[in-house]
C-alpha positions in Angstrom: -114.6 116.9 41.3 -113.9 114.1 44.0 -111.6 115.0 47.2 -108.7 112.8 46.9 -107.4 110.7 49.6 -104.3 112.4 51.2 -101.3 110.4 50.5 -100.7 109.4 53.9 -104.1 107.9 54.7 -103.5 105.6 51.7 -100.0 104.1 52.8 -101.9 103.0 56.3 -105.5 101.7 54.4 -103.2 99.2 51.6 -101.3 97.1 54.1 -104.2 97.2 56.4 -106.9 95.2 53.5 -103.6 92.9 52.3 -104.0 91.9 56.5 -107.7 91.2 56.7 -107.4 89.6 53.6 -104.6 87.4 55.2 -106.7 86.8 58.1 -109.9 85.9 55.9 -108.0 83.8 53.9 -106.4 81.9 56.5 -109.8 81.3 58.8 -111.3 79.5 55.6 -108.0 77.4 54.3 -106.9 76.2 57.7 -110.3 73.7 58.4 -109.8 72.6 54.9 -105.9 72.1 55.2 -106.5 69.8 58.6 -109.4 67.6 57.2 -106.9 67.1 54.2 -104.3 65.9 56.3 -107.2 63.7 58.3 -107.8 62.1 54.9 -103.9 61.4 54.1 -103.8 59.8 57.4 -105.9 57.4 56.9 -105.8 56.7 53.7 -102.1 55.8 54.4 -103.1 53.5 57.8 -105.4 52.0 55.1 -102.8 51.6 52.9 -100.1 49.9 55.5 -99.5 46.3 54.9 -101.6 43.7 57.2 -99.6 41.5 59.1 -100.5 38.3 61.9 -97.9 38.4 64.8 -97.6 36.0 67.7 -96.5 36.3 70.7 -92.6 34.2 71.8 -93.5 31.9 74.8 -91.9 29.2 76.7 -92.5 25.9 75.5 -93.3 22.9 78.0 -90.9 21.5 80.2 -92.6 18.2 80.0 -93.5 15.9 77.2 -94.1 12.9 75.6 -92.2 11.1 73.0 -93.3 7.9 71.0 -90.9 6.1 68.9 -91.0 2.8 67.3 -89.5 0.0 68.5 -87.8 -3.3 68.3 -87.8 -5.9 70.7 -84.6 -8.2 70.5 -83.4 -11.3 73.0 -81.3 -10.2 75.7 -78.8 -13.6 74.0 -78.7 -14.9 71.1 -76.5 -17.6 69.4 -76.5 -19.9 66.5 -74.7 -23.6 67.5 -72.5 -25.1 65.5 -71.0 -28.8 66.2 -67.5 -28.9 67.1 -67.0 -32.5 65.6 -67.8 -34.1 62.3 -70.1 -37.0 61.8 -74.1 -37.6 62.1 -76.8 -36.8 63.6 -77.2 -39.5 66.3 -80.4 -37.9 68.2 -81.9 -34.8 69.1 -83.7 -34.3 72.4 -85.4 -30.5 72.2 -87.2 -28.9 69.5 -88.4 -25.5 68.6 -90.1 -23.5 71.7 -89.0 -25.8 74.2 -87.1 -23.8 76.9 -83.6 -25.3 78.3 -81.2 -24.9 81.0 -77.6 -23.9 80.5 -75.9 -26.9 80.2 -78.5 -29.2 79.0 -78.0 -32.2 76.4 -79.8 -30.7 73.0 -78.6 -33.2 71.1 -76.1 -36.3 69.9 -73.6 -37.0 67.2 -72.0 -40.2 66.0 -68.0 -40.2 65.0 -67.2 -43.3 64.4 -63.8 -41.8 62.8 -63.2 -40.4 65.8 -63.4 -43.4 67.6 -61.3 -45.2 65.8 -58.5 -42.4 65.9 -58.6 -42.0 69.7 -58.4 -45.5 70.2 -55.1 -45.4 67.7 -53.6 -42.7 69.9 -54.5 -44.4 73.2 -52.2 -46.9 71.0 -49.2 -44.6 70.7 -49.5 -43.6 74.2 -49.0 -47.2 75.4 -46.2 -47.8 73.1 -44.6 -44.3 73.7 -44.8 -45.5 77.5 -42.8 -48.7 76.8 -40.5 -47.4 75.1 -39.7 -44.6 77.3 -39.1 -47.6 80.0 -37.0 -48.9 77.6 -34.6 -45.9 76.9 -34.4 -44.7 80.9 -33.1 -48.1 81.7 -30.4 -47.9 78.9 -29.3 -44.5 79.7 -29.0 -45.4 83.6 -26.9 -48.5 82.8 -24.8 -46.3 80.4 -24.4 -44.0 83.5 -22.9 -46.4 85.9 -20.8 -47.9 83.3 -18.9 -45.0 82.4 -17.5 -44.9 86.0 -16.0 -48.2 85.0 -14.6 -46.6 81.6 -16.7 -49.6 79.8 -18.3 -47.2 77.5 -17.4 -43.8 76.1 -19.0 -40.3 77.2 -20.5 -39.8 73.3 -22.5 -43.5 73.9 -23.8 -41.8 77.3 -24.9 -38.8 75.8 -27.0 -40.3 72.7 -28.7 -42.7 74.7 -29.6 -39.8 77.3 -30.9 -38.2 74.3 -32.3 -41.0 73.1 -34.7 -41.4 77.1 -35.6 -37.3 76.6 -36.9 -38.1 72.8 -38.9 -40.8 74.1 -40.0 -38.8 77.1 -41.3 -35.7 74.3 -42.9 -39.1 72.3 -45.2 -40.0 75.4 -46.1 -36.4 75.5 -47.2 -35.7 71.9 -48.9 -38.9 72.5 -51.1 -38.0 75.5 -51.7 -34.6 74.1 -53.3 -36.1 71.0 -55.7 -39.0 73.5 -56.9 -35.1 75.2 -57.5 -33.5 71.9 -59.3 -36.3 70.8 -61.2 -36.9 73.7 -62.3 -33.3 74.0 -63.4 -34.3 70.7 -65.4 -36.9 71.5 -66.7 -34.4 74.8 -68.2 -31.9 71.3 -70.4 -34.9 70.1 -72.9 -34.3 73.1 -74.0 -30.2 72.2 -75.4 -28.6 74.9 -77.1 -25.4 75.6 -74.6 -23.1 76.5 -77.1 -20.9 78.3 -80.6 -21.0 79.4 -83.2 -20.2 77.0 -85.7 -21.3 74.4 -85.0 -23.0 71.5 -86.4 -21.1 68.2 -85.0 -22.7 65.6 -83.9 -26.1 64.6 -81.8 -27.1 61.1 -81.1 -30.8 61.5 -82.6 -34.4 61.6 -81.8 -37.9 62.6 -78.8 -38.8 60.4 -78.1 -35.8 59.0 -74.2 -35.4 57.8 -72.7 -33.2 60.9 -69.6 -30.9 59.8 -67.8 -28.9 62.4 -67.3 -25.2 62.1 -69.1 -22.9 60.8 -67.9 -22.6 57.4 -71.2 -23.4 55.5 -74.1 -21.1 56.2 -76.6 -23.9 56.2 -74.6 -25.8 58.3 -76.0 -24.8 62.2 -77.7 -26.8 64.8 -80.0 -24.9 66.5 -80.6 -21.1 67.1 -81.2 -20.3 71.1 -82.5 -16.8 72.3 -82.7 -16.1 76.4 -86.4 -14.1 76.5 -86.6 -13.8 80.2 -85.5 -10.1 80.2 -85.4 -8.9 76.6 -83.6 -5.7 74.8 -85.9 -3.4 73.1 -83.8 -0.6 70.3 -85.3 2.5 69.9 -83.9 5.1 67.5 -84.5 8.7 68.7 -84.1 12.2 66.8 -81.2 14.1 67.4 -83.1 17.0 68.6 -84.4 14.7 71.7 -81.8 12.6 72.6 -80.0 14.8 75.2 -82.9 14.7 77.2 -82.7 11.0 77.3 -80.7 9.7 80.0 -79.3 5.9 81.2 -81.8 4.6 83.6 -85.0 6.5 82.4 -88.4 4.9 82.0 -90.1 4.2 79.2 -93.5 2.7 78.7 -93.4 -0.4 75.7 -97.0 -0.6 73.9 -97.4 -3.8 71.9 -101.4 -3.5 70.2 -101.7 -7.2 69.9 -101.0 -7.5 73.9 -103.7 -5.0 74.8 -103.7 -1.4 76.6 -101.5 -2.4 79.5 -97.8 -1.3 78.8 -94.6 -2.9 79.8 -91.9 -0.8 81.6 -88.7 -0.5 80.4 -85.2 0.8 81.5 -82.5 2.7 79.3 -79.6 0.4 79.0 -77.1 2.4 77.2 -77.0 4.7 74.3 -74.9 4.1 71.1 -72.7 7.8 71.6 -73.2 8.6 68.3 -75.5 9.4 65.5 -76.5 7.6 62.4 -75.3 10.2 59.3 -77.8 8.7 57.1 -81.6 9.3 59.8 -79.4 11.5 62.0 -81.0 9.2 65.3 -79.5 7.6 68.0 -80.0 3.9 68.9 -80.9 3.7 72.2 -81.4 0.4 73.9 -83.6 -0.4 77.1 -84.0 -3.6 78.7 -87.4 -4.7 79.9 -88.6 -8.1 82.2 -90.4 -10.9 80.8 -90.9 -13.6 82.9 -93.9 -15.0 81.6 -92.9 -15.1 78.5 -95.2 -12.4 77.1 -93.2 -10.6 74.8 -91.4 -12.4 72.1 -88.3 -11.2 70.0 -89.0 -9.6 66.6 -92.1 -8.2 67.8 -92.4 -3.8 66.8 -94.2 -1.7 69.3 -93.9 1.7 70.7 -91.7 3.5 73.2 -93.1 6.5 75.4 -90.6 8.7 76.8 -91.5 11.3 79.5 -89.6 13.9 78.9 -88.7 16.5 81.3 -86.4 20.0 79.6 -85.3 21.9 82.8 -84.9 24.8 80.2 -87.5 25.4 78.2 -86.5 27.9 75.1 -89.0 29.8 73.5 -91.7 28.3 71.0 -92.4 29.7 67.8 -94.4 28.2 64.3 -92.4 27.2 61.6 -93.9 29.2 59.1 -92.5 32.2 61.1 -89.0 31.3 60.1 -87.1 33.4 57.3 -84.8 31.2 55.3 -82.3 32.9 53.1 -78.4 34.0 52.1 -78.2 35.8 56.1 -79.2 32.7 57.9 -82.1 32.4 60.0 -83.6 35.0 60.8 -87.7 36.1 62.1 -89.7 39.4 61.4 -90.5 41.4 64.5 -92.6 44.2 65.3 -91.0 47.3 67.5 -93.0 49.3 69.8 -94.2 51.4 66.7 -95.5 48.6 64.6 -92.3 49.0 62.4 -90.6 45.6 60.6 -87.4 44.7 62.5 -85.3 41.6 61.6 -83.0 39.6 63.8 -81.1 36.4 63.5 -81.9 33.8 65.7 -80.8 29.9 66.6 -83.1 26.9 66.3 -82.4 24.0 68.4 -85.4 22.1 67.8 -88.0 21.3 65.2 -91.3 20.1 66.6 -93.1 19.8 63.6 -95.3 23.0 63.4 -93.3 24.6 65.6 -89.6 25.4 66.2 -87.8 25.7 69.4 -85.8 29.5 69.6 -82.3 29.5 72.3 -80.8 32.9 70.7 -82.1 36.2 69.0 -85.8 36.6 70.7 -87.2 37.8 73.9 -90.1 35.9 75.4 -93.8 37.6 74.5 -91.6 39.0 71.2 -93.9 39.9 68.6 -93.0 37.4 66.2 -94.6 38.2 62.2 -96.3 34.9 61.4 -96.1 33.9 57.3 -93.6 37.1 56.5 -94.5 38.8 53.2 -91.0 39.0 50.4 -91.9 42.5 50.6 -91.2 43.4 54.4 -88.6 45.4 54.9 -86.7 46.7 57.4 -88.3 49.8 58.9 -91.6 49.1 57.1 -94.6 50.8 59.2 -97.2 47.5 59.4 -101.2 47.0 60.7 -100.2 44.6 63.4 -103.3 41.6 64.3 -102.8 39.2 66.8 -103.2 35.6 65.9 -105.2 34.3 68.8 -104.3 30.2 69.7 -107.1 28.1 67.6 -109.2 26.5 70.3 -110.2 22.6 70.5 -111.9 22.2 67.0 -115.2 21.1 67.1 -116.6 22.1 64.0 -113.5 22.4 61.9 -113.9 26.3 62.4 -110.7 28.6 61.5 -109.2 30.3 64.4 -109.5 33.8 64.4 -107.5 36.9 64.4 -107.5 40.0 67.1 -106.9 43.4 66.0 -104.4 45.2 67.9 -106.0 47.6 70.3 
C-alpha cells in the first residue's frame, strides 16, 4: 500500500500547479496576443481611406487681367439738314478731317426764298401802316382837348396804333425765322473731326428733321482721343479704380501697346453677364487707332488683401452651403463652412472659414464623414511641364 499525502500538503500543492500553470500560460499567449494586435493595426492603417490635401495659402497681391475690348469715338453724331430742299453741293467726303465750324455742304430752297422775301413784304407794309395808325391816334389825342371827338373814338384808334405795333412784330419775327432758315442751308461741322460717312449727292431731295432713317447727311466721329469699353467680371471690378492704367493691344498694329486711362465706371452690373462696363479714354493723335476696332485691355492689378487660394475641385457643394474637408491634427475628416469671394478658374479665392497652411482635402470622396480617421498625402504643386508629366504626390511623414 501507497502512503497517502496528508490532507494539508494537498490544499498547498493544488493552488500552487493552477499558478504555474497561469504563469506558463500567460508567458506563451502574451507574444502571440501583441503580434495580433500588430497585425489589426495595420491591417486597419491599410484599410483607412487615401486622401490628397493641400495646403491654404495666400494668393498674389498682384495680377494681370485681359479683357476684350471696344474702341469707340470720343464724338459722334449723325447730321441732319435743318431746311428742306436739294442738294446744291458738297465740299468733304468720307475720311477727310474737318474743323468745327467748317462748310460740309450746300442746299438750295428756293421755297424758302420766295417766303422770306414775302415776309420782308409784310414787314414793310406792317411798318406803314403802323406810321399810319400813330399819326391817327396822336391827332385823336389833341382833339379831344377841344371836345371835337369822343373818348370811345380815342381809345379804338389807340388800339388800333398797338394792333399795328403787335403786326410789325409778328412780321419781323417771321423775316428771323426764315432767315435762320436760310442760315441751316449752309451745314457745317459742328465739331472737329473726320468725316466717315456720307448719304447724299448733287441734287438729292433734302428734308429737314430726322423723321426718315435714310434721310442723314453725313456721320462725323472726333478720333483724336478715342473711348475704349471694357466689360469686367464682377469678381474684379472693385479692384478697378478711376484713373488706373491699362495697356490697349490691337494685333494688326503690332507688339507696342497703347496706354489708356479709366474714365468712369457704369455703377452697376449687367444682370444678364454679371460685368461692369468700364470705359477708358486713350490719345490718338496720329490717327492710329480707328473706332470699331476690338483689342485687348491689361489691367495690373494690385489686392492689398490677399485671401487664401484654394482649387476648385476642393469645394463641397450641397444642402449646408459651401463648405471644404479638412484634416485635424490626427488625420481625422473635419468640415467647415466657408465664403468664396472669387473664382479664378481652377482656383477659388477663401475670405471666411479657413486658416492659412489649412489642410484642405482635394477632390473629397461622398463617403467622408465627419470624424473619419484618413491616410493623409500631400499634393505637391506640378512644376513647369516639360514633358506633359503628372505631378506627383508626397506621403505624409
Amino acid at each position: 500500500m501507497k502512503a497517502r499525502m496528508p490532507s494539508g500538503r494537498l490544499a498547498v500543492a493544488i493552488p500552487a500547479t493552477v499558478l504555474v500553470l497561469i504563469v506558463l500560460f500567460a508567458i506563451g499567449f502574451w507574444p502571440k496576443s501583441q503580434a495580433l494586435r500588430s497585425a489589426q493595426a495595420d491591417a486597419s492603417a491599410e484599410q483607412a481611406t487615401t486622401v490628397v490635401y493641400v495646403l491654404a495659402e495666400r494668393g498674389k497681391t498682384k495680377a494681370e487681367l485681359s479683357l476684350p475690348a471696344s474702341l469707340r469715338a470720343f464724338q459722334e453724331t449723325t447730321l441732319y439738314a435743318r431746311t428742306n430742299g436739294y442738294l446744291k453741293r458738297w465740299y468733304v467726303d468720307i475720311g477727310d478731317h474737318v474743323r468745327a465750324g467748317q462748310l460740309l455742304a450746300e442746299i438750295e430752297a428756293l421755297e424758302s426764298e420766295r417766303e422770306l422775301q414775302e415776309a420782308q413784304a409784310r414787314v414793310a407794309q406792317s411798318s406803314a401802316s403802323l406810321d399810319l395808325a400813330r399819326s391817327t391816334a396822336e391827332r385823336y389825342r389833341a382833339a379831344i382837348r377841344d371836345e371835337a371827338v369822343s373818348p370811345q373814338e380815342v381809345d379804338e384808334k389807340v388800339g388800333a396804333y398797338e394792333a399795328r405795333k403787335a403786326d410789325l412784330t409778328a412780321a419781323r419775327a417771321q423775316v428771323e425765322r426764315l432767315q435762320q432758315m436760310r442760315a441751316y442751308q449752309r451745314v457745317i461741322a459742328p465739331f472737329s473731326g473726320t468725316i466717315v460717312a456720307r448719304n447724299v449727292e448733287v441734287g438729292s431731295l433734302i428734308q429737314a428733321g430726322s423723321a426718315s432713317s435714310s434721310g442723314w447727311l453725313f456721320k462725323l466721329a472726333q478720333t483724336e482721343t478715342l473711348r475704349v469699353h471694357v466689360s469686367v467680371p464682377q469678381n474684379y471690378a472693385r479692384l478697378i479704380k478711376a484713373g488706373a492704367v491699362a495697356h490697349l493691344a490691337v494685333t494688326e498694329l503690332g507688339n507696342t501697346p497703347f496706354e489708356a486711362h479709366v474714365a468712369r465706371m457704369a455703377g452697376a452690373f449687367d444682370p444678364a453677364t454679371r460685368t461692369m462696363l468700364v470705359e477708358l479714354h486713350v490719345l490718338n493723335p496720329q490717327g492710329t487707332l480707328l473706332p470699331g476696332m476690338y483689342g485687348q485691355a491689361k489691367f495690373q492689378l494690385v489686392n492689398a488683401e490677399a485671401n487664401l487660394v484654394i482649387p476648385v475641385t476642393a469645394l463641397i457643394v450641397g444642402g449646408d452651403g459651401l463648405r471644404v474637408a479638412v484634416l485635424d491634427a490626427g488625420d481625422k475628416v473635419r468640415f467647415k463652412a466657408v465664403k468664396v469671394t472669387r473664382d479664378l478658374g481652377k482656383q477659388i479665392e477663401v475670405s471666411e472659414g479657413l486658416s492659412e497652411k489649412e489642410r484642405v482635402i482635394n477632390n473629397p470622396r461622398d463617403t467622408l464623414e465627419e470624424g473619419q480617421h484618413v491616410h493623409a498625402v500631400l499634393q505637391e504643386h506640378p512644376p513647369e511641364k516639360k514633358d506633359g508629366a503628372a505631378p506627383a504626390a508626397k506621403a505624409k511623414s
